[in-house]
C-alpha positions as CSV (number, residue, x, y, z in Angstrom):
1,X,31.0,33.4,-53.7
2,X,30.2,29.5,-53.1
3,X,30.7,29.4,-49.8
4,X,33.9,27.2,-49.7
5,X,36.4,26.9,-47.2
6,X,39.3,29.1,-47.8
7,X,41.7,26.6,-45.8
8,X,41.2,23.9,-47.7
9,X,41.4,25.9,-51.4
10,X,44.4,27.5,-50.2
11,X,45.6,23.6,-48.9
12,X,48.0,21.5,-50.5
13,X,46.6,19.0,-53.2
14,X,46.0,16.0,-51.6
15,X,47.0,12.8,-54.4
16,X,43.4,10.7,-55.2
17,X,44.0,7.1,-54.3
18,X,41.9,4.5,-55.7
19,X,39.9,3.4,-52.2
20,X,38.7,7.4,-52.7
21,X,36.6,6.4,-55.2
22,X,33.9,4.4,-52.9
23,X,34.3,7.1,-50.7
24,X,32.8,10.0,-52.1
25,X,29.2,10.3,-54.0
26,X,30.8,12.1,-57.1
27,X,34.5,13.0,-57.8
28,X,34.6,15.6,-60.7
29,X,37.5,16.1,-62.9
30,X,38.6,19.7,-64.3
31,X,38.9,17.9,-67.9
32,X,38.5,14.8,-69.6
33,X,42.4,13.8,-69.5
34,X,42.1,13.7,-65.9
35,X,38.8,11.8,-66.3
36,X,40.4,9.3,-67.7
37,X,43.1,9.2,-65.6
38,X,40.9,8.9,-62.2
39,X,38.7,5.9,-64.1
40,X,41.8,3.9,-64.8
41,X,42.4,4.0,-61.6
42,X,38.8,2.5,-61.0
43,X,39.7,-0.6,-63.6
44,X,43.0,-1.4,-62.2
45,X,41.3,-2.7,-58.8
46,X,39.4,-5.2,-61.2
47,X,43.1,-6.3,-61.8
48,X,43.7,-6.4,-58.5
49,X,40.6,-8.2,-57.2
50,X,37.9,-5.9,-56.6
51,X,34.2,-6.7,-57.5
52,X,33.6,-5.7,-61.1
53,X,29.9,-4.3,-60.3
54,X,31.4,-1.7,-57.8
55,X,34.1,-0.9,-59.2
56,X,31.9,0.1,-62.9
57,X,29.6,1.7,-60.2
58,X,32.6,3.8,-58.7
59,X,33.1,5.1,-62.2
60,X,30.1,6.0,-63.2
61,X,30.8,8.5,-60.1
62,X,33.5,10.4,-62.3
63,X,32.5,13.2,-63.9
64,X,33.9,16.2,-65.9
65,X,33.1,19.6,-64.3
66,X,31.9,20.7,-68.2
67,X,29.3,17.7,-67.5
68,X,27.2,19.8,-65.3
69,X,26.6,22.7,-68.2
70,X,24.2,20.1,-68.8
71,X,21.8,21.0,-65.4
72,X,18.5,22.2,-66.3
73,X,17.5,23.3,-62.4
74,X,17.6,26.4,-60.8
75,X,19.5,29.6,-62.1
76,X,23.1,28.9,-62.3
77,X,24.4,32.2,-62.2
78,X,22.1,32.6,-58.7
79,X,25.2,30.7,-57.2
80,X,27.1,33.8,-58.1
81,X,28.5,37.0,-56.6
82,X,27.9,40.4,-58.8
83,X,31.6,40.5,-60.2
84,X,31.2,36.5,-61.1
85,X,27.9,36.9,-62.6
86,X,29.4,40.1,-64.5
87,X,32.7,37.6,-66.2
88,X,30.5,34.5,-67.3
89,X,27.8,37.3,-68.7
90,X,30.6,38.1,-71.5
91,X,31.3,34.8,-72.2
92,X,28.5,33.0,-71.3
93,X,27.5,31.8,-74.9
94,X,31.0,30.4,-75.5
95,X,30.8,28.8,-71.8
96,X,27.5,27.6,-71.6
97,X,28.0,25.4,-75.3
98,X,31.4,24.3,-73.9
99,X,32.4,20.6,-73.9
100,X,35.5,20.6,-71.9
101,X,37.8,23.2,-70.5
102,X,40.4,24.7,-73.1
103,X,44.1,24.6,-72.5
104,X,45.3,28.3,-71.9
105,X,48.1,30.4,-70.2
106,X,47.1,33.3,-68.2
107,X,49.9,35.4,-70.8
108,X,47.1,35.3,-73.2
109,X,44.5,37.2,-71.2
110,X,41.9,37.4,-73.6
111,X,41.7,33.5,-73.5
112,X,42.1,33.3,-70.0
113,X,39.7,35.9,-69.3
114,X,36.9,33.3,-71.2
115,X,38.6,29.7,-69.6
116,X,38.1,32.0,-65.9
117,X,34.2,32.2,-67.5
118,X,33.8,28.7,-68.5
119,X,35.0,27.4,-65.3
120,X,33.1,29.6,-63.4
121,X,30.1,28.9,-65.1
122,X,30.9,24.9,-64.7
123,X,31.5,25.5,-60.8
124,X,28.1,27.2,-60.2
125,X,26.4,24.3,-62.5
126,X,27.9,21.8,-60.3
127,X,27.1,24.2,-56.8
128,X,23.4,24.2,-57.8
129,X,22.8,21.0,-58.9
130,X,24.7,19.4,-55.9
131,X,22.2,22.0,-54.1
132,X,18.8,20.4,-56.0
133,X,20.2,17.3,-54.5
134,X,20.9,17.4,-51.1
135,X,17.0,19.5,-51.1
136,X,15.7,16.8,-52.7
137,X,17.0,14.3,-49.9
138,X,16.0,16.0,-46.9
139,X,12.2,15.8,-48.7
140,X,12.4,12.4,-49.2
141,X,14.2,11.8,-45.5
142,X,11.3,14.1,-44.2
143,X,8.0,12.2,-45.7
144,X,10.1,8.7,-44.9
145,X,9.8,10.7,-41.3
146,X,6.1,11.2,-41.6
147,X,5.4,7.9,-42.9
148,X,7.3,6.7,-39.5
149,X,5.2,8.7,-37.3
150,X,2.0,8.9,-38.9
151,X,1.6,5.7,-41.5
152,X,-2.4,6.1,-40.6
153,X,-4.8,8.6,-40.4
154,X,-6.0,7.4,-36.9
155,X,-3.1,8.4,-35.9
156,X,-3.6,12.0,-37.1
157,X,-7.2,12.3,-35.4
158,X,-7.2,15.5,-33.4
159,X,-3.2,16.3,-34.3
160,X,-3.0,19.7,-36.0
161,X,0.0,20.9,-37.7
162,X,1.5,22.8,-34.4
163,X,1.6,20.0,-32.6
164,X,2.9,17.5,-35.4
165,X,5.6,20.0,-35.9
166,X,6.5,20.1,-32.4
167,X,6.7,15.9,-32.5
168,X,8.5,16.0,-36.0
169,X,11.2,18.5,-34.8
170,X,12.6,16.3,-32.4
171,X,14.5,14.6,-35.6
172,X,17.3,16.6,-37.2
173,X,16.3,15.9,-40.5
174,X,13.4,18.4,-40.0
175,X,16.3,21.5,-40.4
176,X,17.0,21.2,-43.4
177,X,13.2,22.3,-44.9
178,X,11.9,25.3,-44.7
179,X,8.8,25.7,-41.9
180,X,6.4,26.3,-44.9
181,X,8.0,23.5,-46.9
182,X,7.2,21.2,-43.7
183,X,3.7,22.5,-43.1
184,X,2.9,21.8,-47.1
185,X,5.1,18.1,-47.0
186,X,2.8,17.4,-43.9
187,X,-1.1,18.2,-45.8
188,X,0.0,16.4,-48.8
189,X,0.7,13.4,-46.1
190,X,-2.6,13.5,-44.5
191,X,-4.4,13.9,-47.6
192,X,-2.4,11.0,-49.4
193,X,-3.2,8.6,-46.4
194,X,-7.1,9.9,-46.7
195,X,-7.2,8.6,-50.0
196,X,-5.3,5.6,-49.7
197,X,-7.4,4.4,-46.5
198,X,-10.3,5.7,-48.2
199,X,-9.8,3.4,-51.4
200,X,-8.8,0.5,-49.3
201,X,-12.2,0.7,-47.9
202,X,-14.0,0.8,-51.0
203,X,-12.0,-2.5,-52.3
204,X,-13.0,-4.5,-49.0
């Protein structure tokens, strides 16, 4: 239903070793125990050595899967296939006010049944704001583009949109938006450089 890889689900676990921790942009924990756990690894390299500033940096980069209940973006449960949507909709009051994951055996099924909920409730969270995220860096990456290639409106004198596009496509960045979404980003560019030209004129 996320899209995963199957191989690497199905993989062994792989131990977390403390260089991992500069590695990745967020490492997220199934509960607070192992939370801990993963941040102590994070302040014994300030034992061994390792720059304070990073290393607090590195584990403010930990975080508990029940931390993303918190993510006000788009639709969770959109992440989710019918039968997914169907489990966390019985227990999605429960899940949704959750702090951390409870501590349950599959022999009880009713309570397993509701910890299956939370966490797939807390893995769709996580799937859509990690989603809002990597959207929100290929805009910014796409007007840092534009502001490369056009920084001035004489630059833009006679360029419409089909030929801009056809300039700005050359860049890989450009995939990652929607043709629409790069039309839009690219008026909003020409009119903010009209009106910052326009008031730099009016202060000379």
């Amino acid at each position: 239903a996320f899209g995963l890889c199957r191989g690497r689900l199905a993989a062994r676990a792989a131990t977390l070793e403390a260089d991992d921790l500069s590695a990745y942009d967020v490492v997220v924990c199934v509960d607070y125990t192992v939370l801990e756990q993963v941040r102590a690894l994070a302040r014994d390299q300030v034992e061994a050595g390792a720059d304070a500033a990073e290393v607090e940096a590195a584990e403010a980069r930990v975080l508990c899967l029940t931390d993303f209940l918190a993510f006000e973006g788009a639709d969770r449960m959109e992440a989710l296939d019918e039968e997914l949507r169907d489990l966390v909709a019985r227990h999605y009051t429960a899940a949704a006010a959750l702090t951390e994951l409870p501590s349950v055996a599959p022999s009880d099924a009713a309570q397993w049944e509701q910890f299956l909920a939370c966490a797939v409730l807390g893995c769709a969270a996580l799937t859509s704001c990690l989603k809002e995220r990597i959207d929100l860096w290929f805009v910014d990456a796409f007007l840092e583009l534009l502001e490369a290639t056009y920084p001035t409106s004489a630059l833009l004198e006679g360029v419409h949109w089909a030929e801009a596009e056809e300039v700005l496509r050359r860049h890989q960045v450009t995939g990652g938006l929607d043709p629409r979404e790069r039309k839009r980003l690219f008026g909003e560019h020409c009119e903010r450089l009209r009106q910052r030209e326009g008031g730099a004129r009016r202060g000379d």
